[in-house]
N, C-alpha and C positions, 0 to 999 in steps of 0.2 A: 510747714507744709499744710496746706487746708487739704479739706475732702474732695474740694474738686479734681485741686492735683495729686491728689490721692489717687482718685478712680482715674485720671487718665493713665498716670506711670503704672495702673496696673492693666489696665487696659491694651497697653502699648509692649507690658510683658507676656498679657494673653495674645495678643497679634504673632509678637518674634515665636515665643514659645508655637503656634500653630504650624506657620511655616518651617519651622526646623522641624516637625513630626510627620507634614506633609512633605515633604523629600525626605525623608527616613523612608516613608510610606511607600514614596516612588522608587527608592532606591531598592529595599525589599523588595517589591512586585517587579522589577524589572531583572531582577536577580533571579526570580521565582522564572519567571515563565521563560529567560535564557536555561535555566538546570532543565525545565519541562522541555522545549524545544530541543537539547542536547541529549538527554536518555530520554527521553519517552515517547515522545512525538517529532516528526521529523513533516517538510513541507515540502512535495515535489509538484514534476511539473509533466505532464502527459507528451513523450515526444513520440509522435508517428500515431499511423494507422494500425498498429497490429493488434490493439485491445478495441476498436469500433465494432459495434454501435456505445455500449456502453461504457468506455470512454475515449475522447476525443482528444484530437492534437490540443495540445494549449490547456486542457482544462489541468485546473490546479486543486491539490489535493492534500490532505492531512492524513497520515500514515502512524499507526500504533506500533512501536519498534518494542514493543514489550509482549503485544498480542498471541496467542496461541493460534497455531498456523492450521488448518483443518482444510478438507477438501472441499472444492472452491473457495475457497480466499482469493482475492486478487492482493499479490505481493508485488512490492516495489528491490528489486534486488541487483545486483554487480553483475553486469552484463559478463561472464566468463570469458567471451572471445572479444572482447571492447574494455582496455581498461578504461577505468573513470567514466565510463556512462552506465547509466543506471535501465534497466529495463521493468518494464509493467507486465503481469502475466497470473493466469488466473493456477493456483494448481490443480492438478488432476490425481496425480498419484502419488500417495505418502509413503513414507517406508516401510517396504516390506511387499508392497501391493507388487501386483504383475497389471499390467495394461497394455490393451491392445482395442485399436479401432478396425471394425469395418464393414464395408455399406453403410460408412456415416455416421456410425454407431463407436462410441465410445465403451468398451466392456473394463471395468476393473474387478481385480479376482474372478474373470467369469460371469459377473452378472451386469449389465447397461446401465450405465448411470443417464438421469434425468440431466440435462443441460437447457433451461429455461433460458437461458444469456442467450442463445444460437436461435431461438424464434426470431430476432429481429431480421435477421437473415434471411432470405430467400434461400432456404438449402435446397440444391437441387446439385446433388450426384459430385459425388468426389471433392466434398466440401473440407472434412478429412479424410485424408489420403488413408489406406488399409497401411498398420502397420502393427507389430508386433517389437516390445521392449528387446527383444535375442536379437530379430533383424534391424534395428535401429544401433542400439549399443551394447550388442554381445552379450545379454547377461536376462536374466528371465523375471526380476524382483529388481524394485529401488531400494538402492541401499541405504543403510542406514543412515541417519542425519542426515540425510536427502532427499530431493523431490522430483516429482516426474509435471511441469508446466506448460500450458498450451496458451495463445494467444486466442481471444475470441475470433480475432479474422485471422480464419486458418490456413488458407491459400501463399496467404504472404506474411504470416509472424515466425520470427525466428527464435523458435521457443526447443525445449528438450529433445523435438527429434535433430533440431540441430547443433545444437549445443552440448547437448546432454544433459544428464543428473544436474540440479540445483544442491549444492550443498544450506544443509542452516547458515551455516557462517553466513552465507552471501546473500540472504535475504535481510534487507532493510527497515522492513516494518510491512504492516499488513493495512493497506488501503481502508479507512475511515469517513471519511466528508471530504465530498467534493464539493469547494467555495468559490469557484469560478470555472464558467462564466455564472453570474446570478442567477438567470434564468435555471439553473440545471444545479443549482446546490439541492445535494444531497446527501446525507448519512447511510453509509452504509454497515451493516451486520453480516454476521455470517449464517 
């Protein structure tokens, strides 16, 4: 064998040898971001009106299912009274809080929380309805391992005063990036 068929058969084993490392490579990475997608990130889809203006039917979104859940997050979680459909909702009261709205006004433990999300809103009068957690569902504090949620559009989301308590279990993951539509990709924080 001369040099030149030297450097091709070696040439031709640096070829084989790259594509068997490049589908190693793919096989790995596609391995990686199915485990990512299964525990840690999950990928939904906005259905209805009850979370508008900030978000919309259709838009699609990246949800942290590992996240620390804190007041306002918007969680993606198991609709209690709908099995298999997932609902969107921002929280409002974590456990232990008492909450109660009214004149518009959201109070937890007693003092009004700021809700920046509801400017988009035209609020004008009885946008949240007055209610107090005793008169909703018998009980004065959210229990523990559970949440007290409100949809941003309040008139028509069916969120904790109709449902009730959100358990942990049945939250899904904590809203992230929204990737669709383009126009309106965003990351969100808490």
């Amino acid at each position: 064998m001369n040099k030149q068929q030297a450097a091709k058969k070696q040439e031709e084993t640096s070829f084989g040898r790259w594509v068997v490392e490049m589908i190693i490579l793919a096989v790995v990475l596609f391995a990686g971001v199915q485990l990512v997608f299964r525990y840690v990130l999950a990928k939904d889809v906005v259905s209805g009106p009850s979370m508008e203006t900030a978000y919309n039917d259709g838009d699609r979104l990246i949800t942290n299912r590992l996240a620390t859940i804190k007041r306002g997050s918007v969680v993606v979680l198991d609709a209690p009274n709908e099995p298999g459909t997932l609902y969107i909702k921002r929280v409002i009261g974590l456990p232990g809080d008492t909450v109660e709205a009214k004149n518009d006004q959201v109070y937890i433990n007693g003092k009004k929380i700021n809700e920046p999300y509801l400017t988009k809103y035209a609020v004008t009068g009885n946008f949240t309805q007055d209610f107090t957690l005793s008169s909703l569902l018998g009980r004065s504090t959210v229990p523990k391992d559970s949440y007290f949620v409100l949809g941003d559009n309040r008139p028509i989301s069916k969120d904790s005063r109709r449902i009730g308590f959100i358990k942990k279990s049945a939250i899904k993951g904590v809203t992230r990036l929204r990737y669709w539509p383009l126009n309106k990709i965003q990351y969100f924080s808490d």
